[in-house]
C-alpha positions as a Markdown table, in Angstrom:
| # | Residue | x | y | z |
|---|---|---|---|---|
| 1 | Unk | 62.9 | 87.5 | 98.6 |
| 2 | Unk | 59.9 | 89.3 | 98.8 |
| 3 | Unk | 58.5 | 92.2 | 97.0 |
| 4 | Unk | 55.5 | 94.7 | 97.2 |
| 5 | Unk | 53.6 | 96.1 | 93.9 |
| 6 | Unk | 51.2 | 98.6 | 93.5 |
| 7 | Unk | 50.0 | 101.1 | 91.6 |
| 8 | Unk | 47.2 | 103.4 | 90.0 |
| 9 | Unk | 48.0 | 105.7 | 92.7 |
| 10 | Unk | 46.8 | 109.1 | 91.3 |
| 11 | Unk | 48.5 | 111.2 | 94.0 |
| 12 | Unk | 46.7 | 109.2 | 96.6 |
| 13 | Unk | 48.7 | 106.4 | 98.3 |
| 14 | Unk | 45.6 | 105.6 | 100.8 |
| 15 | Unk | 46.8 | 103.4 | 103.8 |
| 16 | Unk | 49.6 | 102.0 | 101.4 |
| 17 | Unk | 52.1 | 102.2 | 104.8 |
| 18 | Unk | 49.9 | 99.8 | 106.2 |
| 19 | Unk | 50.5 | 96.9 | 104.0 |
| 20 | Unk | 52.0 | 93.8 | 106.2 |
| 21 | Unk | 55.8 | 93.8 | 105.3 |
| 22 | Unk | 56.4 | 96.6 | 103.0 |
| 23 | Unk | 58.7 | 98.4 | 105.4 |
| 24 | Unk | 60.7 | 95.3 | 104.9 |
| 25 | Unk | 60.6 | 93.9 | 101.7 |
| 26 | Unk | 63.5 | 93.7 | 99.1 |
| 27 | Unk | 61.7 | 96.0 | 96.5 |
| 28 | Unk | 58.5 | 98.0 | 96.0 |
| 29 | Unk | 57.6 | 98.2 | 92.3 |
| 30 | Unk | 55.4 | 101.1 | 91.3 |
| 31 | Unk | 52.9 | 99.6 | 88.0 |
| 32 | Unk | 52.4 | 103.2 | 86.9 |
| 33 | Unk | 49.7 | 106.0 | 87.0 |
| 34 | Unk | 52.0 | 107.8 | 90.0 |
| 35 | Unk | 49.9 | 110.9 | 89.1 |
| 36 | Unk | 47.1 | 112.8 | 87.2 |
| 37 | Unk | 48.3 | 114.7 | 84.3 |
| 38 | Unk | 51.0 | 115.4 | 86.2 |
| 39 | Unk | 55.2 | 115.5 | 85.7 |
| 40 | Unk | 58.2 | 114.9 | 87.8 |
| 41 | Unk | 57.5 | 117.4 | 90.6 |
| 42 | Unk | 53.9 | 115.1 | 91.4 |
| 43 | Unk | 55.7 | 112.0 | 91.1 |
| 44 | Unk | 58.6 | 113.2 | 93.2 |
| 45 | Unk | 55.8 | 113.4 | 96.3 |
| 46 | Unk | 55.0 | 110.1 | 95.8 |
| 47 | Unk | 58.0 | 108.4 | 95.1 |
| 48 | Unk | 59.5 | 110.6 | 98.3 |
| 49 | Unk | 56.6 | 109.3 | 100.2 |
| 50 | Unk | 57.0 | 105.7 | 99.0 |
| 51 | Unk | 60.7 | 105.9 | 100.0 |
| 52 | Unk | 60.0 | 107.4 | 103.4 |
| 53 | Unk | 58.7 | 103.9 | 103.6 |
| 54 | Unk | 61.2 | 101.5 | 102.3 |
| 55 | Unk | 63.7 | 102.7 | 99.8 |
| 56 | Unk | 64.1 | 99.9 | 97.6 |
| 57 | Unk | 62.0 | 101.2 | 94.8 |
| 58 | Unk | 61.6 | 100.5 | 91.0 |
| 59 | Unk | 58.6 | 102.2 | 88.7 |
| 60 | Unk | 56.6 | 103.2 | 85.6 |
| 61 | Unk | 54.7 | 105.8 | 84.2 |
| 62 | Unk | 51.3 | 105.1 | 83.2 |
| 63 | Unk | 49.1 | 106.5 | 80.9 |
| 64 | Unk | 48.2 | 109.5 | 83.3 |
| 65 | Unk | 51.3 | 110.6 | 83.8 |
| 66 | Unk | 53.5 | 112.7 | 81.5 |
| 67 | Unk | 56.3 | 111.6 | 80.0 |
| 68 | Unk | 58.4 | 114.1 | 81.8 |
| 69 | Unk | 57.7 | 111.3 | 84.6 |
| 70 | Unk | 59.5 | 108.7 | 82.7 |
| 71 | Unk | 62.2 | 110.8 | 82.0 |
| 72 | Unk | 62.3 | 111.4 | 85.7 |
| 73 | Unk | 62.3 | 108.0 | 86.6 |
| 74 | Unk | 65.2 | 107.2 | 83.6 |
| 75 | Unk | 67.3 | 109.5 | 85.7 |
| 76 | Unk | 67.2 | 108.5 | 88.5 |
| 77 | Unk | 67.3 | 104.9 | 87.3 |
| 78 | Unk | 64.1 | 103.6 | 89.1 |
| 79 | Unk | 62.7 | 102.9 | 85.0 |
| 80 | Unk | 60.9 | 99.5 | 84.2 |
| 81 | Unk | 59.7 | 101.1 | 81.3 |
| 82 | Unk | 61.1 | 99.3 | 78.3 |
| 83 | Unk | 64.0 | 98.2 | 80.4 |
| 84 | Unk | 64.9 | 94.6 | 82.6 |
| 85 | Unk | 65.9 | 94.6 | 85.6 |
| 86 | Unk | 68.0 | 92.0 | 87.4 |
| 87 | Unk | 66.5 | 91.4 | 91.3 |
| 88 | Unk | 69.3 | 90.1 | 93.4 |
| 89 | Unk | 70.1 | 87.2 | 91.1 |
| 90 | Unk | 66.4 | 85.4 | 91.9 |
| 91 | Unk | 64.0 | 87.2 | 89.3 |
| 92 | Unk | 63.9 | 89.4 | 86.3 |
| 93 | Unk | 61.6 | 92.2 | 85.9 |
| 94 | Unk | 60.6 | 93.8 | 82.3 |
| 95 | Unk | 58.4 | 96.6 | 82.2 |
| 96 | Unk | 55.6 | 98.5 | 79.5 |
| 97 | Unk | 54.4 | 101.7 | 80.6 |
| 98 | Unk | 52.0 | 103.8 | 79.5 |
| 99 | Unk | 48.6 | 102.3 | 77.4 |
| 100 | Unk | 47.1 | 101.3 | 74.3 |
| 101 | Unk | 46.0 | 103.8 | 72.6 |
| 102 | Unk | 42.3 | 105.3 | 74.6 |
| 103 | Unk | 39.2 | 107.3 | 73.2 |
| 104 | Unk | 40.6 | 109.7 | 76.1 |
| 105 | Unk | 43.9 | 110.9 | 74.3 |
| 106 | Unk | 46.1 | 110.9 | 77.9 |
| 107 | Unk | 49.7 | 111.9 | 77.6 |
| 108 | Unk | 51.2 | 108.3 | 77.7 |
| 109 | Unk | 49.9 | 106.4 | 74.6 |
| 110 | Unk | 51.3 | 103.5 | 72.4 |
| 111 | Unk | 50.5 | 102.1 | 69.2 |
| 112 | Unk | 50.9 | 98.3 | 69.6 |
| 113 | Unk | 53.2 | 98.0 | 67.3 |
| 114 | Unk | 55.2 | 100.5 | 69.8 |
| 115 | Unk | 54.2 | 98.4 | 72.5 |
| 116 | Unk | 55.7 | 95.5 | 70.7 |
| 117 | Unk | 58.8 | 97.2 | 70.4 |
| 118 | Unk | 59.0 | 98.3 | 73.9 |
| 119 | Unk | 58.4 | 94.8 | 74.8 |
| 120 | Unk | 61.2 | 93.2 | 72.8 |
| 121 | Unk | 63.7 | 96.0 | 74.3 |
| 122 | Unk | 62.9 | 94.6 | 77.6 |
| 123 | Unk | 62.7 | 91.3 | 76.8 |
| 124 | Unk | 66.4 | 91.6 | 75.0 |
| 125 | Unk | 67.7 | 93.6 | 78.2 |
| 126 | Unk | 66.1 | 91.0 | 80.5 |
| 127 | Unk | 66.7 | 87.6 | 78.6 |
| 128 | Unk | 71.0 | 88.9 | 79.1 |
| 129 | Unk | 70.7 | 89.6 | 82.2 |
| 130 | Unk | 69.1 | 86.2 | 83.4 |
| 131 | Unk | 71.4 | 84.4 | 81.3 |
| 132 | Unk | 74.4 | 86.0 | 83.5 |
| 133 | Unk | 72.4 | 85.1 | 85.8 |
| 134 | Unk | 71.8 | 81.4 | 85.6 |
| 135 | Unk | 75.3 | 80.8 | 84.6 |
| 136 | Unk | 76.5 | 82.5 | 88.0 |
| 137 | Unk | 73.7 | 80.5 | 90.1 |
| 138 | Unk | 73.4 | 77.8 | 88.3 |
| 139 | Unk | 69.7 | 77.7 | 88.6 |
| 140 | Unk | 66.4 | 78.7 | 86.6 |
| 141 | Unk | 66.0 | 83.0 | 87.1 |
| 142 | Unk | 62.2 | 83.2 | 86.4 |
| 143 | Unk | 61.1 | 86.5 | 84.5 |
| 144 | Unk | 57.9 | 89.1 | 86.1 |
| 145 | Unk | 56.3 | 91.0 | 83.7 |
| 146 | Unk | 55.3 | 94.5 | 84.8 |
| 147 | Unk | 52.8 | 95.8 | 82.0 |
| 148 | Unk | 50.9 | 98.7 | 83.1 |
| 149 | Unk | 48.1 | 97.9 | 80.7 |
| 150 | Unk | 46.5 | 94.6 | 80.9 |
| 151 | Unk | 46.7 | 92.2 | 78.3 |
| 152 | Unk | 43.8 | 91.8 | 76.3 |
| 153 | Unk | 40.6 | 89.6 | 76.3 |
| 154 | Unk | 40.9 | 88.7 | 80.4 |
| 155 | Unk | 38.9 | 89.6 | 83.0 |
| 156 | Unk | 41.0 | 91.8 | 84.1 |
| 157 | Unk | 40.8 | 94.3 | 81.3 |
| 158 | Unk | 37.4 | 94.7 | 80.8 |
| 159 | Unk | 35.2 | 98.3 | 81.7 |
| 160 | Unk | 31.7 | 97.0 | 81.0 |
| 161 | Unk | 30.3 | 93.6 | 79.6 |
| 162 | Unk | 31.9 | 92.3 | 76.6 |
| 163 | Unk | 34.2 | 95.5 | 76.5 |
| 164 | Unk | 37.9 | 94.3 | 76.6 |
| 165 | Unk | 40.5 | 97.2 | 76.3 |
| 166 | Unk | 43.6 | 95.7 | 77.4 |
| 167 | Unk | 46.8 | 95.4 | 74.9 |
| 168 | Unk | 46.9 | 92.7 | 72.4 |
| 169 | Unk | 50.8 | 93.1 | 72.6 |
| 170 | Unk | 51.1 | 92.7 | 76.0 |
| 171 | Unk | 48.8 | 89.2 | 75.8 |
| 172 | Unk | 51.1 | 87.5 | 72.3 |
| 173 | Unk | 53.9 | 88.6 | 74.5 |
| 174 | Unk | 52.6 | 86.4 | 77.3 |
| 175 | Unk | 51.4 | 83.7 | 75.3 |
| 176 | Unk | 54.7 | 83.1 | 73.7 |
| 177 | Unk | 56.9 | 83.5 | 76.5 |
| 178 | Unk | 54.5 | 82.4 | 79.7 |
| 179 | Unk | 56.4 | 84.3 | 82.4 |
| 180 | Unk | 55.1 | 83.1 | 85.7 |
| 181 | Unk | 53.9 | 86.5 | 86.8 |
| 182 | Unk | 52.5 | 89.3 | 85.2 |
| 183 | Unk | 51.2 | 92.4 | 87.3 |
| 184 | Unk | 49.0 | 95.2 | 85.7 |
| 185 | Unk | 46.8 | 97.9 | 86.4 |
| 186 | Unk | 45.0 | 100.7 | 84.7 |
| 187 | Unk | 41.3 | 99.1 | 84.9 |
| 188 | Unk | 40.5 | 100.4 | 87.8 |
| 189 | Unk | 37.5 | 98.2 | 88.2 |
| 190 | Unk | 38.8 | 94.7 | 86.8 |
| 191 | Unk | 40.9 | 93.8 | 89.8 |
| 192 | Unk | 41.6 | 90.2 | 90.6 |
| 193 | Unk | 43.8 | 87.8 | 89.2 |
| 194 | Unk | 43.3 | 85.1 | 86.1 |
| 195 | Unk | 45.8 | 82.5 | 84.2 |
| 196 | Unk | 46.7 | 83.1 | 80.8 |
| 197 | Unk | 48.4 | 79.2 | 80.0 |
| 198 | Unk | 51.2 | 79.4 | 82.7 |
| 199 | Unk | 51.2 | 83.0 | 83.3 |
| 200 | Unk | 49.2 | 84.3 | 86.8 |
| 201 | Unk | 48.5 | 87.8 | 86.0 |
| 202 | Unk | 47.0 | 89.8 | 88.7 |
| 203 | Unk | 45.7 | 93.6 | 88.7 |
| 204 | Unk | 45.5 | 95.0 | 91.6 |
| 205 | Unk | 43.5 | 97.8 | 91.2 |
| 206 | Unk | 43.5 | 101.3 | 92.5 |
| 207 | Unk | 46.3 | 101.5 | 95.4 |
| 208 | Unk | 43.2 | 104.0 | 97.5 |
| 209 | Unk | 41.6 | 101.0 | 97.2 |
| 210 | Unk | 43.7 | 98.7 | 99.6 |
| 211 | Unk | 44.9 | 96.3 | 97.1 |
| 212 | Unk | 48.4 | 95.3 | 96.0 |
| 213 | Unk | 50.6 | 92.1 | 95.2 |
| 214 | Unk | 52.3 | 90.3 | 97.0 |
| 215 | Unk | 55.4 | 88.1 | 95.6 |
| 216 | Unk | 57.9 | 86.0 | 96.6 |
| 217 | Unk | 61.1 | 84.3 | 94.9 |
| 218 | Unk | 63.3 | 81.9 | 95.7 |
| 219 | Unk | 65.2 | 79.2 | 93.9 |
| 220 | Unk | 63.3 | 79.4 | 90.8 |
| 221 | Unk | 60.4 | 80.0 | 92.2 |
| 222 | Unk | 57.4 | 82.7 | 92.0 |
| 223 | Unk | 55.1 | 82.7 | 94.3 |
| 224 | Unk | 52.1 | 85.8 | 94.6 |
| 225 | Unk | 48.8 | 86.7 | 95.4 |
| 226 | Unk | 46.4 | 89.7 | 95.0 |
| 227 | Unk | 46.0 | 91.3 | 98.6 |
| 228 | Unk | 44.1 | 94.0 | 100.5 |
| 229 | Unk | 43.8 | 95.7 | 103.8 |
């Protein structure tokens, strides 16, 4: 099974069409930040545009967006946000929108004792399905952390030298459970990937940018990379 992930798109999906395979893959998965300050007409466009493309689609909101755009994306039932979702009985995702909190005050903010919470929600959701899961396959079903903000103290959360911003949450919640993949965003200029124990966690930066992830499951298996055009 493969999947797509990208995100940071800020109303501007770039050459995101051309990405090898996306037409094709079993899911594209959205890591938040659909728009600027905007609700659920602006990420309608990009979601409609996304789906124009391959209609297998799961999201977020990020910090940027307005949480009338999770509550767009609950109804519709495309949410990662505090939620697992079971992926054709090979992999679990659970998601964390939004951000820590910012010195920028943007609509989508968490404490991280909110973060936490969200993260347990998910993890409860997820940890259900995969046991369903197992017992129907009767093989490991890994879990794929979608966190929109990265976790903390990582190269891939850091705006300047020394200055790490990421989510402490989000990293004890990777450090306890080791998921093979986490894929994050929102620091536009720490893209790449780094290992946290077990965990791979890749950011792939600004979708106008030409990068994205690429993953594939199978039998227990996570396989993924940080790509661009």
């Amino acid at each position: 099974m493969k999947m797509i992930a990208f995100g940071d798109v800020h109303m501007t999906l770039g050459r995101f069409d051309e990405i090898p395979g996306i037409e094709s893959a079993e899911l594209v998965i959205l890591t938040g930040d659909l728009t600027n300050y905007g609700d659920r007409h602006e990420a309608k466009k990009i979601l409609d545009r996304v789906m124009e493309v391959n209609p297998n689609v799961l999201a977020q909101a990020g910090n940027l967006d307005e949480h009338d755009v999770d509550r767009y994306l609950e109804e519709l039932d495309f949410n990662l946000h505090g939620h697992g979702r079971l992926i054709g009985d090979e992999c679990c995702l659970l998601g964390v929108g939004g951000s820590n909190q910012t010195p920028f005050n943007t609509p989508i903010e968490y404490s991280e004792e909110e973060i936490d919470i969200f993260l347990q929600q998910a993890n409860s959701e997820a940890r259900e399905l995969v046991e369903a899961a197992v017992h129907k396959v009767g093989r490991p079903v890994p879990l794929i952390l979608v966190a929109h903000t990265p976790p903390h103290n990582c190269s891939l959360d850091q705006i300047g030298p020394g200055q790490h911003v990421g989510s402490t949450s989000v990293r004890r919640f990777i450090e306890r459970f080791q998921p093979p993949l986490c894929i994050t965003g929102h620091i536009h200029e720490a893209s790449g990937e780094e290992r946290i124990g077990k965990t791979l966690v890749i950011n792939p930066g600004m979708i106008q940018h030409h990068g994205w992830v690429e993953v594939e499951v199978g039998q227990g298996r996570v396989e993924a990379g940080f790509r661009t055009l």
